[in-house]
N, C-alpha and C positions, 0 to 999 in steps of 0.2 A: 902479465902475471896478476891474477886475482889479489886483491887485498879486503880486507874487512873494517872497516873503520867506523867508531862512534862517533854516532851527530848529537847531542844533547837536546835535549826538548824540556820543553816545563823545568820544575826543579829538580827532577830525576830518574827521567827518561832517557832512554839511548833511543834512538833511530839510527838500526845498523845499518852501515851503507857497504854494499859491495860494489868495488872498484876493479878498473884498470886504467891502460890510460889514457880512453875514450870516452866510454860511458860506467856506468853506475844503477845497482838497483837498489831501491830502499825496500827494508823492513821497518813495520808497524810504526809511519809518518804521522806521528799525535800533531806537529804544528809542520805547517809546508817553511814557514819564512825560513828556517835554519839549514832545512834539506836545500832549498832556492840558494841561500847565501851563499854555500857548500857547493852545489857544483858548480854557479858563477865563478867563482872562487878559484874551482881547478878544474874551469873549461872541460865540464861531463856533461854527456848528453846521458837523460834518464830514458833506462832503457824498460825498467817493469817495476812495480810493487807486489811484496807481497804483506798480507797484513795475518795475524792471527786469529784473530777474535776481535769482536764490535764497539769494545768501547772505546769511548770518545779521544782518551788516550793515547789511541793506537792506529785509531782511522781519521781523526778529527783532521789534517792535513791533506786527505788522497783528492779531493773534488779540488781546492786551489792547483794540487799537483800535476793533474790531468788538463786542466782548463789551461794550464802554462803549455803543456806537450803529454798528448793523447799516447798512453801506454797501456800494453796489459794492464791489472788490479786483480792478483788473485788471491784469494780467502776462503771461510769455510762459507759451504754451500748450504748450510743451515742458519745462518746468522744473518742478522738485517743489517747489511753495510750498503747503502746505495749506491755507492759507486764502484761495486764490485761487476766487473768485466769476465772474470774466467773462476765461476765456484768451483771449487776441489774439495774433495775428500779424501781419508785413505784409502790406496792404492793408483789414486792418478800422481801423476809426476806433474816436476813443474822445470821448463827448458830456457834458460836465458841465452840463447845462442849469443849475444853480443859481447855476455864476458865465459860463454865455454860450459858453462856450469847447470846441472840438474841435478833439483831434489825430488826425494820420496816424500809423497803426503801422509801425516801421522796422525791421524782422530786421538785429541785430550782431552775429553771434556773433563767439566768439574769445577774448576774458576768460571767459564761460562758453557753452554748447553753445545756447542760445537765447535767449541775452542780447537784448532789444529797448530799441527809443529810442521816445519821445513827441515829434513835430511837430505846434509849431502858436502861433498868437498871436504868430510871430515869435520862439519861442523853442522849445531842444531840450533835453529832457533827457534825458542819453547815460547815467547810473548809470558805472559804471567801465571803456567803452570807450575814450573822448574825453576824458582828461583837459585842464586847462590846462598849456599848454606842454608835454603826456605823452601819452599811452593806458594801459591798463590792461595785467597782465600776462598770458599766455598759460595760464591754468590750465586750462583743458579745448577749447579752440578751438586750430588752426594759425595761424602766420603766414600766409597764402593766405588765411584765413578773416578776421582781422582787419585785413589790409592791404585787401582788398574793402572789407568794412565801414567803417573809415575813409576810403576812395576817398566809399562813400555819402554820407557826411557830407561832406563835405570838396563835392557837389557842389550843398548849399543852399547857399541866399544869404548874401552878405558877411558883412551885416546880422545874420544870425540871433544871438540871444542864447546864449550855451552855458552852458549848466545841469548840471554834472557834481558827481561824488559827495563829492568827498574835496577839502579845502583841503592839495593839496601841491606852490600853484604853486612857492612859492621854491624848494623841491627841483628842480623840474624844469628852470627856468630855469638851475639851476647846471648840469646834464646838459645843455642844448640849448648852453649856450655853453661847452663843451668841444668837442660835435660840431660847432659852425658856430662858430667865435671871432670868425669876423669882421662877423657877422650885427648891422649898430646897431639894428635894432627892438628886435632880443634885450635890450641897453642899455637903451633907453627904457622898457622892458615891467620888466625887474627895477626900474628907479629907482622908478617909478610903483608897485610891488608890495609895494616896500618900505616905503612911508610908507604906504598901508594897511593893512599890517598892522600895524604899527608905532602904526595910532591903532586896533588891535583891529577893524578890520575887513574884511570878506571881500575877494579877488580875485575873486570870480565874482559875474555873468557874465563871459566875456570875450563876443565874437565869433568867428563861424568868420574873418572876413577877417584878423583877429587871429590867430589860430590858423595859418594857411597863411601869414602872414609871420614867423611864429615857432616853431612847433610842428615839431623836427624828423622825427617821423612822419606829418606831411602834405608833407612836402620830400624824398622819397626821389628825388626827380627832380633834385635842387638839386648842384650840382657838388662844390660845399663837402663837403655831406653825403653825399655815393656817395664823395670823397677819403677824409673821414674811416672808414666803412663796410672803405673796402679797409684803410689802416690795423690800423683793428682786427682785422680778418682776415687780415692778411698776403696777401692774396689780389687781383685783379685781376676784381672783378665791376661789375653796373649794372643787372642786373634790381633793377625796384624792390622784389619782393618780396624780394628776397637783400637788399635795399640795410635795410628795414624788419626782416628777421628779427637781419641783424646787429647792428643798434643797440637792438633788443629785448632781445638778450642782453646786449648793453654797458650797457643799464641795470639790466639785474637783478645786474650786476657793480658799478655804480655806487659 
């Protein structure tokens, strides 16, 4: 039986690990020592990586990983990761025969210029497009480029599991309910986020259904949040992309 389990990295990194009770694949391995402690630990043999996108946070681990036991490494096929084995884009798949499982490849860019996701088993892992309760920041992609990209997303199922990189939902939630105050999901999602962490442990997964009743970059359509958008702008706009770049920058003011 598949499992999905957090490996912590840096001060708040996940390195998702998918399991059973053999081996294991990691996503986006920022430091190898923790993924190394982790299957010593529970006797896995590492069967593949896959990583998102190139920064250091996220691949900074895969060359210790490989020089331990030589695996697939597959990533976006636009990005300079060097120890990438098998580049994907969307519409190649990606096959882990040793725990059952294959994803659809998703092109995101926007956080970075070929940033991809992993679909599949009911779960997505977005690296630092798709935050909880957030997205990632514009460092080499447009707003155009990442308001697309999140539309993609935003168009799997309710259901989907979200798998993303960084533990900062509470941060985000404090940002989503300035922009929507009157939003009660927002309410019930921070109450519930807080006694998680609170007993030391993660907010993720959420849901994408979760995420589009709360996530104010999947609500660029939402009244509340195009009010707030003008607000901040002083300005009188409601394209969603203007409605997302504005509050992109309102968060990086945050």
């Amino acid at each position: 039986m598949l499992r999905i389990v957090p490996v912590k990295a840096f001060k708040d990194n996940y390195v998702w690990t998918l399991r059973n009770a053999t081996h294991a694949a990691v996503v986006d391995p920022g430091e190898a020592r923790p993924v190394l402690d982790y299957l010593s630990r529970e006797r896995l043999e590492l069967a593949a990586i896959l990583a998102t996108h190139h920064h250091p946070d996220h691949v900074g681990g895969i060359a210790e990983l490989v020089a331990t036991r030589p695996v697939p490494v597959y990533g976006p096929r636009k990005e300079p990761i060097p120890a990438l084995t098998r580049p994907v884009s969307e519409g190649d798949s990606v096959r882990i025969p040793e725990l059952g499982v294959d994803f659809s490849v998703i092109d995101i860019p926007g956080h970075t210029r070929a940033h991809i996701a992993y679909y599949g088993a009911g779960s997505l892992f977005c690296g630092d497009t798709l935050f909880a309760c957030g997205c990632g920041r514009l460092f080499e992609g447009t707003a155009e480029q990442m308001y697309a990209s999140l539309q993609k997303l935003r168009a799997l199922p309710d259901e989907t599991k979200v798998y993303c990189g960084h533990e900062y939902t509470l941060a985000n939630i404090g940002f989503a309910k300035t922009v929507e105050p009157g939003n009660a999901a927002l309410e019930q999602r921070e109450a519930r986020d807080q006694r998680l962490r609170a007993a030391g442990k993660p907010t993720l997964p959420s849901t994408l259904g979760e995420e589009k009743a709360t996530n104010p970059f999947l609500r660029c359509l939402e009244p509340a949040v195009v009010e707030s958008a003008n607000k901040y702008l002083g300005a009188r706009i409601a394209d969603p992309v203007r409605v997302f770049a504005a509050i992109r920058d309102w968060k990086n003011r945050f």
